[in-house]
C-alpha positions as CSV (number, residue, x, y, z in Angstrom):
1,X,-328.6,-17.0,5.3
2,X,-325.2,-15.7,5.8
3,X,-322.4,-17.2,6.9
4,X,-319.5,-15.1,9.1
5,X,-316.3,-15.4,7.0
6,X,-313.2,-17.2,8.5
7,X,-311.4,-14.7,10.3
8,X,-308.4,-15.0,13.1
9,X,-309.8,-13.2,16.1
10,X,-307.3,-10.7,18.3
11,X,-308.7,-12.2,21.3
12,X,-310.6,-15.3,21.3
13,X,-311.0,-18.2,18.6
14,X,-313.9,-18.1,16.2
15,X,-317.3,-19.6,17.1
16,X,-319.6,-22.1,15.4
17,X,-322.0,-21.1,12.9
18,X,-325.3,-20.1,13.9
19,X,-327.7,-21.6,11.4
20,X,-330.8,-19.9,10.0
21,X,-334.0,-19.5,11.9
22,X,-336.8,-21.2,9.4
23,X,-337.5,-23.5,12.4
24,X,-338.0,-23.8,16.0
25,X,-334.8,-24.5,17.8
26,X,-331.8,-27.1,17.1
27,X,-331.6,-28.6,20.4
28,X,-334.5,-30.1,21.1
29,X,-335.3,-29.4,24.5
30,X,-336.7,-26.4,22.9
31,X,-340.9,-25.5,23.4
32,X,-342.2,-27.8,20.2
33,X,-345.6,-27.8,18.8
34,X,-347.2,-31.0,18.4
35,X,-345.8,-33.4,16.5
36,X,-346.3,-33.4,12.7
37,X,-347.4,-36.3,10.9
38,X,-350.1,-37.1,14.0
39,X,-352.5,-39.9,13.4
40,X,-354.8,-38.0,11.7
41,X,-352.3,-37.1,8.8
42,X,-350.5,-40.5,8.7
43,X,-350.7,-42.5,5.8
44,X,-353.2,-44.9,7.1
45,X,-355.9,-42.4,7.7
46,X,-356.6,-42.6,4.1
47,X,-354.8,-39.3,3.2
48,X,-353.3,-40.0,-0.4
49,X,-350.5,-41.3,-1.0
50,X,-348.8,-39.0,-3.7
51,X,-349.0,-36.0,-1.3
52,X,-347.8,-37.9,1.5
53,X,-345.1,-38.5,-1.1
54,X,-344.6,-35.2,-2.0
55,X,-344.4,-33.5,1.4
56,X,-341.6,-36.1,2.6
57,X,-340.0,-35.0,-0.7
58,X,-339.6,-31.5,0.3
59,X,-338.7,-32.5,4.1
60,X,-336.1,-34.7,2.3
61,X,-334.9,-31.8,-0.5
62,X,-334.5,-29.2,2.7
63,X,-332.6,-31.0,4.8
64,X,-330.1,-31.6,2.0
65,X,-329.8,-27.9,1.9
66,X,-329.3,-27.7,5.1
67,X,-326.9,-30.2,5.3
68,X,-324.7,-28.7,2.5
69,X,-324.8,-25.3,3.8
70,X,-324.1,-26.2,7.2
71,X,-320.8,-28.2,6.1
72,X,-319.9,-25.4,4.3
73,X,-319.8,-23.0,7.4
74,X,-319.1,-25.5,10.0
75,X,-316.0,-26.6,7.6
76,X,-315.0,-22.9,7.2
77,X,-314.8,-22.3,10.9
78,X,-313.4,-25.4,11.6
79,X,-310.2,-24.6,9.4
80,X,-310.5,-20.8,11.0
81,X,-310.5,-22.2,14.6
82,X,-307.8,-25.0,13.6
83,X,-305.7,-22.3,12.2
84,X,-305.9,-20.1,15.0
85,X,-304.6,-23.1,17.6
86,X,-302.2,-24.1,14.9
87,X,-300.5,-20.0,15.5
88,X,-301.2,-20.3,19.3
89,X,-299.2,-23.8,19.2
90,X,-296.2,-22.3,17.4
91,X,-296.0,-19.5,19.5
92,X,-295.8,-22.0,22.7
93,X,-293.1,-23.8,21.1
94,X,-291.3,-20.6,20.4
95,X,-291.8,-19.8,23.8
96,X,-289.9,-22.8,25.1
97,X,-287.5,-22.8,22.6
98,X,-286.6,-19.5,23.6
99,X,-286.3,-20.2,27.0
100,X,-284.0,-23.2,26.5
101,X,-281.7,-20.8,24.4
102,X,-281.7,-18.2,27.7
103,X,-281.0,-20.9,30.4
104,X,-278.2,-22.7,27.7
105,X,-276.7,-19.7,27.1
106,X,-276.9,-18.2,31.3
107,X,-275.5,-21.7,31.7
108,X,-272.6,-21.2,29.5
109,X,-272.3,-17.8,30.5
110,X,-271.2,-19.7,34.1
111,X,-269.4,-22.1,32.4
112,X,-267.2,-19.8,30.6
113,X,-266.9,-17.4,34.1
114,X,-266.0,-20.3,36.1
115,X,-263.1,-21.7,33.5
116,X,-261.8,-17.9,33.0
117,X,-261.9,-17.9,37.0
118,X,-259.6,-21.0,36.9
119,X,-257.6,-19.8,34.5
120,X,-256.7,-16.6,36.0
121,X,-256.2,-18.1,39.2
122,X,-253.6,-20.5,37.9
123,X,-251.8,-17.5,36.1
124,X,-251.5,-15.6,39.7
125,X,-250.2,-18.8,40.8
126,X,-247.5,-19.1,38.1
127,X,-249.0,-22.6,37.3
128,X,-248.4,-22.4,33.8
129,X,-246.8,-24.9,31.2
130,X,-244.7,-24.0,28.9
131,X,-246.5,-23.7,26.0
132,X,-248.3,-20.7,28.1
133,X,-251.6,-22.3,29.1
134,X,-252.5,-22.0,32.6
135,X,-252.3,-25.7,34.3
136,X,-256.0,-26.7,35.5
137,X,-255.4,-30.4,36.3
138,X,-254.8,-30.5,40.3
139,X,-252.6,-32.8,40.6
140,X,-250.4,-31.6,37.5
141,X,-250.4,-28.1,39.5
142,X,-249.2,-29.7,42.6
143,X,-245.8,-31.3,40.9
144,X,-245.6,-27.8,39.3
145,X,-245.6,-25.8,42.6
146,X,-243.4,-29.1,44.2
147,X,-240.7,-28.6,41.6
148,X,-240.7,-24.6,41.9
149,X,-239.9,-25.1,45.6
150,X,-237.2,-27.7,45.1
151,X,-235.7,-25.4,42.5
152,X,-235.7,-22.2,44.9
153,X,-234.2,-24.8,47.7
154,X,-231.1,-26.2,45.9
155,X,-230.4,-22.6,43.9
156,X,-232.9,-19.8,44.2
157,X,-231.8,-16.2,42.6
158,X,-228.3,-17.2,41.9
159,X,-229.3,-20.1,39.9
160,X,-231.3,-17.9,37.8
161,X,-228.3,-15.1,37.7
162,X,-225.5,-17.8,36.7
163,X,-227.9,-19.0,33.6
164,X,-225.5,-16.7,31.9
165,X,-226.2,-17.9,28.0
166,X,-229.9,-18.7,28.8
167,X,-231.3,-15.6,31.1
168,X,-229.7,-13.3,28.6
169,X,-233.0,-13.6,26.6
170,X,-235.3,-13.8,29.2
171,X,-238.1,-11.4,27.8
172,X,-241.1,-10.1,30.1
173,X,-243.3,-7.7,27.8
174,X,-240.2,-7.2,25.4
175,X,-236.9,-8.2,26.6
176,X,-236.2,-11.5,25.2
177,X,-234.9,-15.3,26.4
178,X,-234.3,-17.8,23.6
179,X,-237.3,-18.6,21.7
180,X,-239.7,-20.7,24.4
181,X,-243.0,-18.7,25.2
182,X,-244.6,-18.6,28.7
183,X,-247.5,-16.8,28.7
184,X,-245.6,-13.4,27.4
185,X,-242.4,-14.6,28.5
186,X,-239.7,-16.6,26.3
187,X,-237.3,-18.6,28.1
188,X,-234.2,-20.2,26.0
189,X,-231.4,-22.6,26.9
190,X,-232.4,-26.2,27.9
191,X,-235.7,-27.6,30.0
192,X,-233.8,-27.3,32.9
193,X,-232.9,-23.7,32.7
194,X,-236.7,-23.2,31.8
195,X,-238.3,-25.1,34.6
196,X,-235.8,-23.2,36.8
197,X,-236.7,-19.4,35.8
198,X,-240.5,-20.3,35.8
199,X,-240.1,-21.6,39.3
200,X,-238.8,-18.4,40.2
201,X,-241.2,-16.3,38.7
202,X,-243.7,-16.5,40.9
203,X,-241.6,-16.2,44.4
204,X,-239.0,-14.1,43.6
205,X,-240.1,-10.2,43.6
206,X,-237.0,-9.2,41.2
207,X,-238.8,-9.9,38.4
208,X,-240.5,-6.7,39.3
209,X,-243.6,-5.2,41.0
210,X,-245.2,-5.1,37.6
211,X,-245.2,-8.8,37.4
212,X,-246.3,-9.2,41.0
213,X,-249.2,-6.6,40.0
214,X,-250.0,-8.8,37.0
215,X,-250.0,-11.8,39.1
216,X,-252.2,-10.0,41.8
217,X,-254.4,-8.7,39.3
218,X,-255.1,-12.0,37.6
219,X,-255.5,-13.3,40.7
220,X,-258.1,-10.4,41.9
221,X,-259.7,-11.1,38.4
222,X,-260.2,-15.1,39.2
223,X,-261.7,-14.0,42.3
224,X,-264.0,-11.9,40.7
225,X,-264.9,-14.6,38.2
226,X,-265.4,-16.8,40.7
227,X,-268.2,-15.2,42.5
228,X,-269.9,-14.7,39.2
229,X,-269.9,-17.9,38.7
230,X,-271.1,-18.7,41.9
231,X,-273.6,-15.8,41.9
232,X,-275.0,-17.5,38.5
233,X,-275.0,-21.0,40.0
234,X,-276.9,-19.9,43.1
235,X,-279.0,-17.3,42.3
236,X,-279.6,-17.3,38.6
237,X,-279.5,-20.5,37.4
238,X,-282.0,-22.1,39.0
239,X,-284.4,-19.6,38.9
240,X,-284.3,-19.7,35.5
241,X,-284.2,-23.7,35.0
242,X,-287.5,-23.4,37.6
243,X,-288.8,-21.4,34.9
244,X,-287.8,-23.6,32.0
245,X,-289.5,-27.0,33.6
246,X,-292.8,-25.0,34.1
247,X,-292.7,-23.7,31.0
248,X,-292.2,-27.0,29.3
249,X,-295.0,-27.9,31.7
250,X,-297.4,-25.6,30.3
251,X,-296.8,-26.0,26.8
252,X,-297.4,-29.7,27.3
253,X,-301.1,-29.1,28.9
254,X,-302.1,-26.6,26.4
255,X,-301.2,-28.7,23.7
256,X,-302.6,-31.7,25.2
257,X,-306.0,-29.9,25.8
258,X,-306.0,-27.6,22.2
259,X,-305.2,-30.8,20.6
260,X,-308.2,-32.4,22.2
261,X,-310.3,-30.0,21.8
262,X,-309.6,-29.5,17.6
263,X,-310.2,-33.3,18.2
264,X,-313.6,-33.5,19.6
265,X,-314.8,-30.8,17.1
266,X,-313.3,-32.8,14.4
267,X,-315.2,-36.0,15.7
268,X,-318.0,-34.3,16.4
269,X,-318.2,-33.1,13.1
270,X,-317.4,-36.5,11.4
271,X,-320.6,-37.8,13.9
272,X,-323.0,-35.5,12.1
273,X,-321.3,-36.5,8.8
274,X,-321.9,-40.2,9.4
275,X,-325.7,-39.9,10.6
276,X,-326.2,-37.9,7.1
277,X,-325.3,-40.6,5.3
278,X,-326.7,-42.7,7.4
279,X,-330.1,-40.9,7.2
280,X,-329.9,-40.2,3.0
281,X,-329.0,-43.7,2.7
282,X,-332.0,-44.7,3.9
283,X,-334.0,-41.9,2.6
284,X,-332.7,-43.5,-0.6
285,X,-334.0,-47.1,0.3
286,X,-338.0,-45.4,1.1
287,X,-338.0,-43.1,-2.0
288,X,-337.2,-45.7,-4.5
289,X,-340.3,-48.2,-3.9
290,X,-343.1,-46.5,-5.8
291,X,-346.7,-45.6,-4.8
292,X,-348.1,-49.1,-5.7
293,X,-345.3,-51.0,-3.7
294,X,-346.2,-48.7,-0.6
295,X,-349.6,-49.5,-0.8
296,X,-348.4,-53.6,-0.8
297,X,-349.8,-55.4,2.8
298,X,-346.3,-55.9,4.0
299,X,-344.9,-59.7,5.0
300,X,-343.4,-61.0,8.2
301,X,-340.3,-59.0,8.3
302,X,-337.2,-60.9,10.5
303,X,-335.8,-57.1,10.4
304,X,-338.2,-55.8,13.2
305,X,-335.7,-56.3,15.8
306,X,-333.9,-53.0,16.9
307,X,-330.9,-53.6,14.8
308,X,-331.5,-53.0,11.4
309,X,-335.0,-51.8,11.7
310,X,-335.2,-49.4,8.1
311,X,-337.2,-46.7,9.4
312,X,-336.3,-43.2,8.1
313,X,-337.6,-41.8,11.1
314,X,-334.9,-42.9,13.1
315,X,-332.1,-42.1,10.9
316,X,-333.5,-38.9,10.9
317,X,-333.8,-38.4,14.6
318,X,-330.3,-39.1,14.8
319,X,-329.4,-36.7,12.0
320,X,-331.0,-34.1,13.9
321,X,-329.7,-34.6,17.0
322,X,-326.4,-34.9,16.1
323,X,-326.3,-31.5,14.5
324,X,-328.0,-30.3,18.2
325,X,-324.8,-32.4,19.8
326,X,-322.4,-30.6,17.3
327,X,-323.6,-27.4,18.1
328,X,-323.4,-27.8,21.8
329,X,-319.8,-29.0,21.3
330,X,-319.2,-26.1,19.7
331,X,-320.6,-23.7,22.1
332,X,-318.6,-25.2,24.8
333,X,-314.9,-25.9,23.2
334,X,-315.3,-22.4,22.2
335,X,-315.7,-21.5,25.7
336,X,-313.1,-23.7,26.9
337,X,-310.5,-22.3,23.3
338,X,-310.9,-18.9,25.3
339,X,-310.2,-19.4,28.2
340,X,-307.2,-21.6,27.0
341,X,-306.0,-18.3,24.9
342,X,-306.6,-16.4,27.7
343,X,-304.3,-18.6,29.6
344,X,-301.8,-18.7,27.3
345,X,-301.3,-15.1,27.1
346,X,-300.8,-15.1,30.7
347,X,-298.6,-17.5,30.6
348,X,-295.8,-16.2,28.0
349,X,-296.4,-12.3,29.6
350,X,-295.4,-13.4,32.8
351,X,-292.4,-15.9,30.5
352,X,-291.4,-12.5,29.6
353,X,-291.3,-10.1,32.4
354,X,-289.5,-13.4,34.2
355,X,-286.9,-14.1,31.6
356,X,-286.7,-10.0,31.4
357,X,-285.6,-9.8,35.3
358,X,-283.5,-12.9,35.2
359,X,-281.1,-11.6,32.5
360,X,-281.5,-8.3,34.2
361,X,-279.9,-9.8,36.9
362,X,-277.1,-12.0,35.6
363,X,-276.4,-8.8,33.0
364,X,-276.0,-6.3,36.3
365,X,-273.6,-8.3,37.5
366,X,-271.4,-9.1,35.0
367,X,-271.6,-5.4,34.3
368,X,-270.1,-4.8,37.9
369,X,-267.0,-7.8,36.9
370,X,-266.7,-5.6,34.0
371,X,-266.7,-1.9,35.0
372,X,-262.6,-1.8,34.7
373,X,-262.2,-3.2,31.2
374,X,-264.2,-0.9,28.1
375,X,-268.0,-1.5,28.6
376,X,-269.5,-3.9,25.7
377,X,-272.3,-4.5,28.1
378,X,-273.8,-1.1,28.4
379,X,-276.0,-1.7,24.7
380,X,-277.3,-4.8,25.8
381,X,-278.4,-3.3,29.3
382,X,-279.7,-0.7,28.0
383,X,-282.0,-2.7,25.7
384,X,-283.1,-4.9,28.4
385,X,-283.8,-1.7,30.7
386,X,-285.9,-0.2,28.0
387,X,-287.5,-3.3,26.3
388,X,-291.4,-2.2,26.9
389,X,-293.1,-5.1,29.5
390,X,-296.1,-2.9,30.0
391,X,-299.1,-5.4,29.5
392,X,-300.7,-4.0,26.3
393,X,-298.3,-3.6,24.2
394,X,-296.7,-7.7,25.1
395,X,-300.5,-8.9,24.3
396,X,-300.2,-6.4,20.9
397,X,-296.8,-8.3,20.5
398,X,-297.5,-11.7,21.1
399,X,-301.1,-11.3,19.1
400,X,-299.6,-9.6,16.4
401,X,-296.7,-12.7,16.1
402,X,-299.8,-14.9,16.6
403,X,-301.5,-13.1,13.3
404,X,-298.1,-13.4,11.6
405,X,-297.4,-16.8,12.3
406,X,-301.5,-17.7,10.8
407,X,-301.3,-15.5,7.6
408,X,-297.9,-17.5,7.3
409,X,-299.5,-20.9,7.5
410,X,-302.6,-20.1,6.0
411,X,-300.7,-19.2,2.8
412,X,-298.7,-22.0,2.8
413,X,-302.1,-24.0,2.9
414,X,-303.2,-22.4,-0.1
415,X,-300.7,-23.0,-2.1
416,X,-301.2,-26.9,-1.2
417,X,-305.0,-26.7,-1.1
418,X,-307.2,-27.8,-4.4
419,X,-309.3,-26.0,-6.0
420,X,-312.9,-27.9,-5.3
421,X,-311.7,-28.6,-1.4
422,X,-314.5,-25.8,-1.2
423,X,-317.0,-27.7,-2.6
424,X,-318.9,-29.5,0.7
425,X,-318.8,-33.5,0.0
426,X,-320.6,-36.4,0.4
427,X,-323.9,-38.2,-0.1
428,X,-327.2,-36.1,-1.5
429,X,-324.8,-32.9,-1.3
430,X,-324.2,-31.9,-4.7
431,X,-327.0,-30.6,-6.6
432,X,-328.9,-28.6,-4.0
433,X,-330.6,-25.3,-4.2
434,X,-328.5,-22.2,-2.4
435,X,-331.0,-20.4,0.2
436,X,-332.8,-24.0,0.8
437,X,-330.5,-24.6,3.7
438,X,-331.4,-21.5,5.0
439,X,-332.8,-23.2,8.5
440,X,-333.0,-24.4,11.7
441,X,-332.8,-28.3,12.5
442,X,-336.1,-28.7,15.2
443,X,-336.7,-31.7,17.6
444,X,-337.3,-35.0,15.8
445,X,-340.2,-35.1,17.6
446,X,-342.2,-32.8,14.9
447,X,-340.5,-34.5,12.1
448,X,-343.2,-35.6,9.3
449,X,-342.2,-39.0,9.4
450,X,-343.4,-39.5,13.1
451,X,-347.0,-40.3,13.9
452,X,-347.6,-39.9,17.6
453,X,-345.6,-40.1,20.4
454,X,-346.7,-40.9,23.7
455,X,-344.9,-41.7,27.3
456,X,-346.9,-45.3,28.1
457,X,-345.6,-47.8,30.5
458,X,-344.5,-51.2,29.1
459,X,-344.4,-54.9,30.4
460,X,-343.3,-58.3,28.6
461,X,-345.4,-61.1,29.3
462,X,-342.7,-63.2,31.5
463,X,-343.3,-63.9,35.3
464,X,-340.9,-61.5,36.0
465,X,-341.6,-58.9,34.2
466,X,-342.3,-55.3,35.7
467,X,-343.9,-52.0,34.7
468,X,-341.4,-49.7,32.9
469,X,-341.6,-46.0,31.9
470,X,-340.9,-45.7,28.3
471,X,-341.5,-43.4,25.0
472,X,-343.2,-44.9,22.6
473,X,-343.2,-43.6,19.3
474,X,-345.2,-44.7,16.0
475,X,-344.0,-43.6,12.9
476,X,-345.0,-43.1,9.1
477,X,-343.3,-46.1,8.2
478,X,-345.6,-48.3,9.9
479,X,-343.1,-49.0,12.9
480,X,-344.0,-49.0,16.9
481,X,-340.6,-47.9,18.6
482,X,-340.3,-48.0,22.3
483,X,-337.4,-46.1,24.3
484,X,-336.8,-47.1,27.5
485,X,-336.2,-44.1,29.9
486,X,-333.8,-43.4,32.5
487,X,-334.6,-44.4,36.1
488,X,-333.2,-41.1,37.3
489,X,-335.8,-38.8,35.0
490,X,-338.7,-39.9,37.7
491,X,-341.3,-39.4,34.6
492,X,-344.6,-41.3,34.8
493,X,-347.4,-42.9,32.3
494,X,-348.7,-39.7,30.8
495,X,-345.6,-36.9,31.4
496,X,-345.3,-35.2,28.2
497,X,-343.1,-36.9,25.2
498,X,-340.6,-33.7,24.7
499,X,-339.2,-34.2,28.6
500,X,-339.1,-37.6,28.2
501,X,-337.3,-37.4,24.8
502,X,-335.2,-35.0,26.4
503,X,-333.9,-37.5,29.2
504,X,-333.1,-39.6,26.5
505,X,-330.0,-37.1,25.4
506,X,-326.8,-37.2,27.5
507,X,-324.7,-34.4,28.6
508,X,-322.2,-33.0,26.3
509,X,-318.8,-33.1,27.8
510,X,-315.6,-31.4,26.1
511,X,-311.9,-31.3,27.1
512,X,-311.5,-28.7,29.6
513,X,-308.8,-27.7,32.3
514,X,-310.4,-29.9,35.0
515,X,-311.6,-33.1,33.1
516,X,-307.6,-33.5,31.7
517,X,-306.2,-32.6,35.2
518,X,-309.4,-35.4,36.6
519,X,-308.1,-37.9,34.5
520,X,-311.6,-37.9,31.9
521,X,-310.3,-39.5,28.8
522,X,-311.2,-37.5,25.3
523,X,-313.0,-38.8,23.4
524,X,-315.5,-40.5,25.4
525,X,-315.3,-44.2,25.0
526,X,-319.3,-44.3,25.1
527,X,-320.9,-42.9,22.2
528,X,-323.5,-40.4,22.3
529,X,-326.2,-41.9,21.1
530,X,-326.7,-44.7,23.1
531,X,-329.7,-43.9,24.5
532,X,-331.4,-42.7,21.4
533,X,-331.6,-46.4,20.1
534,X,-335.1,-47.6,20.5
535,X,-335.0,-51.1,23.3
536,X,-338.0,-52.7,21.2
537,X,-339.1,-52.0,17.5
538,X,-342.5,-53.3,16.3
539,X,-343.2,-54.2,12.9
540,X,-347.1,-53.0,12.5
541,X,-347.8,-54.7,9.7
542,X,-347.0,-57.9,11.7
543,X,-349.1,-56.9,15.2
544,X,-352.2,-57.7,16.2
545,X,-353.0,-55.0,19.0
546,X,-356.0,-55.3,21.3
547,X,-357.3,-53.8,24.5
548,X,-356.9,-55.4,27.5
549,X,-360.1,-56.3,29.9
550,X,-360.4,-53.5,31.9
551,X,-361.0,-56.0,34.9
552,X,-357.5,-57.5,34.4
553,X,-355.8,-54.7,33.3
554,X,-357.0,-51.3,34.1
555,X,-356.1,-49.1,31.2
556,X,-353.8,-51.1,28.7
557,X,-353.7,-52.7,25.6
558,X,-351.8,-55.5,23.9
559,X,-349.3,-55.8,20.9
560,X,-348.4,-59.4,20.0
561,X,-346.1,-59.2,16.7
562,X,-345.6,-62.3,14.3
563,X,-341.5,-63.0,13.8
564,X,-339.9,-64.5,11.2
565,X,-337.9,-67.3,13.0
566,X,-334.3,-67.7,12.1
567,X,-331.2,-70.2,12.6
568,X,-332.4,-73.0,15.1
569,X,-335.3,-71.4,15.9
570,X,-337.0,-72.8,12.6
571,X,-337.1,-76.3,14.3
572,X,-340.4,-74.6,16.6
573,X,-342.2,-73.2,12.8
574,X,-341.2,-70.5,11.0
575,X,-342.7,-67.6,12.6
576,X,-343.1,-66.9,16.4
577,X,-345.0,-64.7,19.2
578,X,-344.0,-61.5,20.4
579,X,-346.2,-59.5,23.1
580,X,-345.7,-56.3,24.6
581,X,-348.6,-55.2,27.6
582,X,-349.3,-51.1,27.7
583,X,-350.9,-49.4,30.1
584,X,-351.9,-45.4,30.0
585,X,-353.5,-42.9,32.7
586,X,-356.8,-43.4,31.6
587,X,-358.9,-45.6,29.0
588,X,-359.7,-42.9,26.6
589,X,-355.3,-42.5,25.9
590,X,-355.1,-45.9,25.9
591,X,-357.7,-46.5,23.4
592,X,-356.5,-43.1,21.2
593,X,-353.4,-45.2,21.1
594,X,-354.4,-48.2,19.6
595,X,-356.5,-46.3,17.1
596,X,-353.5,-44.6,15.7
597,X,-351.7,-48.0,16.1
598,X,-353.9,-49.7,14.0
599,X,-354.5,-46.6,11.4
600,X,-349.7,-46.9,11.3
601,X,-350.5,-50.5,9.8
């Protein structure tokens, strides 16, 4: 079997391994044969024991194969797919980062339009100090225009003409006044003198049409400024800050679903890791009594209840199915990766073309404030004009920044990564034969440690008690296990075990776009494999199991199990009773039953 290597796709994330094909299906709600290990190749049918041995041996040595080849792949594309969101999520960032920068720097654009609007307007108004910086502050403008009138009113032009030593070097654009700049014009003499001439400046026209033209034009200019200010505050600005909240919106959600998506593969994962060891744990535990101690009668066990029954059987079936619920996983997060890609693309092409007409917008007009003074804004235009939007060649940019971004990271990885991280880990890994793995996980219903499996309907003997549909199941390991079906499945005494079995397995259920926006936590509190605990585990070697009178009972048979008592229970003895009525369709099943009951003991 070969494994696909772990590549970056251009335009969706990489999918799950597909294992070999040595055996039926993974899931199992595949077509199965009938299950292995029936009663007439159970150990109790006098088959011998060494081969029994033997064939659970190989069972045992190929799933081991299995299990370190398909870490090997799943771990590969794992990393690949993790690698891949890892480039997406960087991009996303970038993508609000760079939005941020276009509405802070549009905003300061305004800014800077609106204080140069100010300042030119306070220049055409003469409202300037005398260090030459326009005067802002209202209510510092207001004494400034109050003292220029009171100066005009007690001496207007002659006051300035009689400033004999001090308007002698008055200087506008050359022609100087003592030493005191104001903005381009030096005033000497004392702060009277210079408070005086300023006043004057901006009423008097003998200073010149040039400085009333000046004073026009810097007022023309603040106007100017002023409406693209406004202009920016009204029709750009919040376009743009619309655009920066849903950004930061999307980026939020896609992270929140990638994220849990990476997650639930990553759990999922660490599921199928955990019923491995779980399952060569107590491989472990069956392979290391020998032949003789198998062949021992076996004692009251107090371990017959469902928790911490030891049969392999069941560690197995878990194994098993969690590889079917990892697959599953993996066929749907893919799905849901792609369209989240998808999505994303979508999402910073129209990012683009909107930031693209926004600074379009703001850079048209500030090209018409600017079309008297030398053009610096023609370049920029021009670039923005010509920047390519067409749709192909932004996904060609964004994926090819996406591929960047991975190589980048991925080497960085490898320069931080050890040299046996390759190597798969864990229990019963190391060791195996390369091509062994080279298989499909079936149903645990045709595993060889399961006898017969049967869909029966099951009473206790209290007053109360009622008929119940269940899957029984007897296994190599001597052990009667009894799963109680759903009341939805509408099965019956006699339905077959595989759709029974099947009803047993819940629904897979991944992040998606509706389950975050429905409020479905990730990862499900409930675990998966609730249902696939057995309710009731018999201990055969402790049952007696007889038919019922077919006047009393049409159909059924008894199993009473002997228990070791425990705690304050050992006042009553030290065992006690356990029965369990079974009734099938007919009295053939139910007697073909407990034959291969009493062969599992």
């Amino acid at each position: 079997m070969s494994y696909p290597p772990p590549v970056v796709d251009d335009t969706q994330p990489p999918a799950p391994p597909s294992p070999g094909a040595d055996l039926d299906n993974e899931l199992p709600n595949s077509p199965v044969a009938e299950p292995a290990g029936s009663p007439t190749s159970s150990p109790g049918d006098g088959d011998d024991i060494t081969a029994v041995h033997e064939r659970r041996t190989a069972t045992h040595s190929k799933l081991r194969a299995y299990e370190a080849e398909r870490r090997a792949a799943y771990e590969s594309k794992l990393q690949s797919t993790s690698l891949y969101w890892h480039a997406f999520r960087t991009l996303m960032h970038d993508s609000l980062l760079e939005t941020q920068k276009a509405d802070l720097l549009l905003r300061g654009w305004a800014h800077a339009s609106n204080a140069y609007g100010n300042s030119m307007a306070s220049v055409g108004e003469w409202c300037i100090d005398e260090k030459g910086a326009p005067i802002l502050d209202p209510k510092r403008k207001k004494r400034h225009l109050e003292a220029g009138e009171k100066h005009e009113k007690h001496g207007g032009a002659s006051s300035v003409a009689g400033l004999s030593g001090s308007v002698a070097g008055l200087s506008v654009g050359g022609v100087s006044v003592g030493g005191v700049s104001v903005g381009g014009v030096s005033v000497g003499g004392d702060h009277h003198s210079t408070a005086f001439a300023v006043a004057d400046f901006y009423r008097e026209e003998k200073c010149g049409a040039m400085l009333n033209q000046l004073a026009n034009s810097a007022g023309h200019v603040a106007g100017k400024y002023d409406e693209m200010a406004q202009y920016m505050s009204k029709e750009v600005l919040p376009e743009l800050s619309l655009l920066l909240s849903e950004t930061k919106q999307e980026v939020v959600f896609m992270e929140k679903l990638g994220d849990s998506i990476i997650n639930e593969l990553e759990a999922a994962e660490g599921e199928v890791c955990k019923a491995w060891d779980a399952y060569y744990q107590r491989a472990l535990d069956w392979f290391g009594s020998s032949p003789d101690a198998a062949k021992a009668p076996a004692s009251p066990n107090a371990n017959a209840a469902v928790k911490g029954c030891s049969d392999v059987w069941v560690e197995e079936m878990r194994y098993r199915m969690a590889v079917a619920f990892l697959s599953s996983v993996w066929e749907k997060c893919s799905s849901e990766l792609s369209k989240l890609f998808l999505s994303t693309k979508d999402t910073e092409c129209n990012r683009r073309n909107q930031i693209k007409e926004i600074m379009i917008k703001a850079t048209q007009r500030q090209e018409r404030l600017w079309l008297g003074l030398p053009s610096t804004i023609n370049p920029v235009l021009k670039e923005l004009i010509e920047w390519p939007m067409e749709r192909k060649e932004v996904e060609d940019d964004v994926q090819s920044s996406i591929r960047e971004r991975a190589q980048s990271i991925q080497l960085e990885e490898v320069v931080h990564k050890k040299s046996d991280d390759a190597t798969p880990t864990g229990p019963g890994l190391t060791g195996v034969t390369e091509g062994d793995g080279n298989f499909e996980l079936s149903s645990p219903l045709v595993s060889d440690l399961l006898c017969k499996a049967k869909v029966l309907e099951k009473r206790g003997t209290g007053m109360m008690s009622s008929w119940k549909v269940s899957l029984a199941i007897i296994t190599s390991d001597s052990f009667l296990h009894l799963f109680e079906l759903p009341p939805t499945c509408r099965l019956h005494s006699g339905s077959a075990p595989e759709v029974a079995f099947q009803n047993l397995i819940p629904p897979v259920v991944v992040p998606s776009v509706e389950g975050l926006k429905g409020g479905v936590k990730y990862p499900s509190p409930k675990h998966w494999f609730d249902k696939l605990v057995p309710s009731e585990s018999f201990a055969l070697p402790n049952c007696v199991v007889t038919l019922v009178d077919e006047k009393k009972i049409p159909n059924a048979f008894e199993v009473v199990e002997t228990v070791v008592t425990s705690g304050a229970s050992k006042m009553l003895g030290n065992t006690t009773k356990r029965k369990m009525q079974f009734k099938a369709v007919t009295r053939e099943e139910a007697k073909d039953f407990v034959d291969a009951l009493k062969e599992s003991k």
